[in-house]
C-alpha positions in Angstrom: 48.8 -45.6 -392.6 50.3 -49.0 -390.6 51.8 -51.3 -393.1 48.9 -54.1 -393.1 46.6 -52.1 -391.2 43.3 -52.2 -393.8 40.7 -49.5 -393.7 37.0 -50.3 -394.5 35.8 -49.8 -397.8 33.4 -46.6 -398.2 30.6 -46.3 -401.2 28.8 -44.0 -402.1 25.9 -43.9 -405.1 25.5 -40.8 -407.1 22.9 -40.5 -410.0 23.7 -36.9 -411.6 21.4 -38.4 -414.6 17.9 -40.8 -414.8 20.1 -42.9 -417.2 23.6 -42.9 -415.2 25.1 -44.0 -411.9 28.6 -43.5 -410.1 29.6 -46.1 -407.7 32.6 -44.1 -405.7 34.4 -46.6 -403.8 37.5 -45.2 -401.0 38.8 -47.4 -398.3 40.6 -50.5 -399.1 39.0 -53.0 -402.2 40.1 -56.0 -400.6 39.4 -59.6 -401.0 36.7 -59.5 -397.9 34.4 -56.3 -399.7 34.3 -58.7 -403.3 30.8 -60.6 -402.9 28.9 -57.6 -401.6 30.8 -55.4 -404.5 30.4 -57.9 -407.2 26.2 -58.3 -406.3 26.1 -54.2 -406.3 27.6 -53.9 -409.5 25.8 -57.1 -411.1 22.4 -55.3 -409.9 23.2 -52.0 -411.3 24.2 -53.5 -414.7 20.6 -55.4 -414.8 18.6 -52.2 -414.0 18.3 -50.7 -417.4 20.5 -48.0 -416.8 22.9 -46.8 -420.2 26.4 -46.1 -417.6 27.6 -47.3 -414.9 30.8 -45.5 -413.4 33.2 -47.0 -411.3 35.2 -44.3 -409.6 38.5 -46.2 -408.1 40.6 -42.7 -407.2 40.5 -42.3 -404.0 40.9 -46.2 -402.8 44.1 -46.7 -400.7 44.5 -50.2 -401.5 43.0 -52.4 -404.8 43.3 -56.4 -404.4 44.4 -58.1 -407.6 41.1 -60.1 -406.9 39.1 -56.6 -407.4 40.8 -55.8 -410.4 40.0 -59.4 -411.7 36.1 -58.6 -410.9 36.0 -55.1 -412.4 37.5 -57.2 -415.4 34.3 -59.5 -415.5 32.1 -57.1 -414.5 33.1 -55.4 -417.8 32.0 -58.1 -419.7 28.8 -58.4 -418.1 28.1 -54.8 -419.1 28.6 -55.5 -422.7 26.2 -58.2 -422.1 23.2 -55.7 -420.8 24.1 -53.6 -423.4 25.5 -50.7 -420.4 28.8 -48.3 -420.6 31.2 -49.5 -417.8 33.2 -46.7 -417.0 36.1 -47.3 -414.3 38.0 -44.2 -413.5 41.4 -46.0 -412.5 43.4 -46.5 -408.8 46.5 -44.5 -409.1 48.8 -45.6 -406.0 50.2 -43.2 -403.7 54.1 -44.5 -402.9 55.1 -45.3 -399.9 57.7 -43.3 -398.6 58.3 -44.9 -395.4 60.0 -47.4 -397.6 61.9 -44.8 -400.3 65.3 -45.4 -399.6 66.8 -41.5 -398.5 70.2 -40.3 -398.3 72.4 -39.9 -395.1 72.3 -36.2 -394.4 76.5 -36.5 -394.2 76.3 -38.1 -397.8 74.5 -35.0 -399.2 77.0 -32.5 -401.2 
């Protein structure tokens, strides 16, 4: 990926049980995909079901704004009396920018 070069965020809804839903989320969580994420996640909290998922692995970028909302969101789920699971972002390095060796320094 381009440094700065964002990619669209991608979600998907899985039910694998009457009671649960997993939101999977890929792309970039950025500040512009908060409102529309924030009312999907409010809505699913309301509707009754016992978990909500939130399965961050295979975002390539996660705006400290997200991981603010993901923080409130998990309060509102205590609220509604739901289980919000969030399977955490790991982020990948980037080793464009990992400092290497000449070849000539090498023993």
């Amino acid at each position: 990926m381009i440094p700065n070069q964002r990619q669209s965020l991608h979600v998907t809804l899985t039910r694998p049980q009457r009671d649960t839903t997993i939101v999977h989320l890929a792309g970039d969580l950025d500040d512009r995909s908060l409102s529309a994420l924030e009312e999907l996640l409010t809505h699913r909290l309301r509707s009754c079901l016992r978990t909500v998922v939130v399965d961050l692995t295979e975002l390539a970028y996660l705006s400290p704004r997200a991981s603010d909302l993901l923080t409130r969101q998990a309060g509102q789920a205590s609220r509604y009396h739901t289980h919000l699971v969030i399977l955490p972002h790991t982020p990948i390095p980037d080793i464009h920018h990992t400092a290497q060796a000449p070849i000539s320094a090498l023993p």
